[in-house]
N, C-alpha and C positions, 0 to 999 in steps of 0.2 A: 304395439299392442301385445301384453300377457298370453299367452297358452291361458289354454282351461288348465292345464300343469300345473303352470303356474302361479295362476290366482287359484288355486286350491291349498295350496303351500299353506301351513299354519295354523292357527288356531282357532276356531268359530265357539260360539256359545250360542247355544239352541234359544231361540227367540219364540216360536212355535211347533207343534205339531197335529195337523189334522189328516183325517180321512172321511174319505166322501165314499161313499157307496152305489153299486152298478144299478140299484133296484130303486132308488128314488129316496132312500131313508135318509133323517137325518146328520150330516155331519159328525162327527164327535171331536175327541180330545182326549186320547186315552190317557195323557196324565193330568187331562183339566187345563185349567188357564191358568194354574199357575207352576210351571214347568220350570227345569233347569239342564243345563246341557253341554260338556263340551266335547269338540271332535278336534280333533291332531291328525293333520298330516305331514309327515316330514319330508325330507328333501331323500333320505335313503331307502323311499317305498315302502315304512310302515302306518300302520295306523291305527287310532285307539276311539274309539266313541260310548259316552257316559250320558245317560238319559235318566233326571228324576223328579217325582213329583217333589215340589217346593215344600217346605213343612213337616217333613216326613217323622214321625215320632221317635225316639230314643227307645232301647228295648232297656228291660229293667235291672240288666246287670252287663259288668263291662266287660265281659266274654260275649260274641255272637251266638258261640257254639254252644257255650250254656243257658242260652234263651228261651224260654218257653216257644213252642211249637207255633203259637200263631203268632209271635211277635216276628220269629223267621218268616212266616207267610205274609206277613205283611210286609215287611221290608224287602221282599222279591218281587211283588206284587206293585210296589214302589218305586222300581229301579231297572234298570235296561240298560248292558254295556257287552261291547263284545273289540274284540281288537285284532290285529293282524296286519298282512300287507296290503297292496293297491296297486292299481295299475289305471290312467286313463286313456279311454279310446274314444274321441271325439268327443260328442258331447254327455257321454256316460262315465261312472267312476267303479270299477268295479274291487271288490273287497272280496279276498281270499283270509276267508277269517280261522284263527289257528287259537283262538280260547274268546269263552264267551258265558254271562253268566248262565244262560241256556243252553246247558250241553251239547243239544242237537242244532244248535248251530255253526260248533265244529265242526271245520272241513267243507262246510258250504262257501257259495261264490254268491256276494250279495251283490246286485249290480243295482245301479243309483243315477236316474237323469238329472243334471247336473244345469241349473240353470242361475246366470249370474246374472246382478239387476244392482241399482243403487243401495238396496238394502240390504243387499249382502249375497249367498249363497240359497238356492231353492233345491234340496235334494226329492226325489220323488221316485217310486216305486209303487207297483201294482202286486197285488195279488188275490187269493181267493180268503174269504172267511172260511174258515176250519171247519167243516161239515157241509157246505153248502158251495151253488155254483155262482154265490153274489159276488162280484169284485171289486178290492178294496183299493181306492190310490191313495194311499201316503203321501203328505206332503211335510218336508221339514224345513222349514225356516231357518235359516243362522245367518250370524252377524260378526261381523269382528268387534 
């Protein structure tokens, strides 16, 4: 039988992502149902994860930097990645992230309950919504 280490090893593609809420509201899908996603782990303790909504529009010229203002907002607004090392500790995976496209994520320690099933990888993580005391469980889907 694999470590959790182990069957961690490689490469997954995000199959879903939902969050349920502490106060009764309905579930969401903050990039929708149609999602795309890969996560890497390697064997020398780094790691990379890229999250984005399916479809996402082109901006109208082929510099970023020279995009019109809301086409940058849209396109961050569209995307979620951050990378770094790892380390696991039973049945958690935790991420020492060292760049991320959300600055203040550097330097944070994201930690991830790690749950393996035939359909692949379930990562999950709790936290609070941003001004308020509801609490949000993340769940992420992936799949080899």
């Amino acid at each position: 039988m694999q470590s959790n280490a182990e069957q961690l090893l490689g490469a997954w593609r995000l199959a879903r992502w939902t969050i349920a809420y502490s106060d009764g509201r309905a579930p969401t899908m903050p990039f929708g149902e149609s999602v795309t996603g890969l996560l890497i782990y390697s064997n020398d303790g780094h790691m990379s994860g890229n999250i984005a909504h399916v479809g996402r529009l082109p901006m109208s010229c082929e510099s970023a930097r020279m995009a019109p203002t809301d086409e940058k907002i849209r396109a961050f607004d569209t995307f979620f990645s951050y990378a770094g090392t790892y380390q696991v500790a039973g049945d958690e995976v935790i991420h020492h992230v060292t760049m991320a496209l959300f600055p203040n994520l550097v330097g944070t320690v994201q930690r991830r309950k790690m749950r393996f099933s035939e359909e692949g990888l379930e990562l999950s993580a709790e936290d609070l919504l941003p001004g308020s005391t509801v609490k949000r469980i993340h769940r992420l889907q992936w799949c080899r």
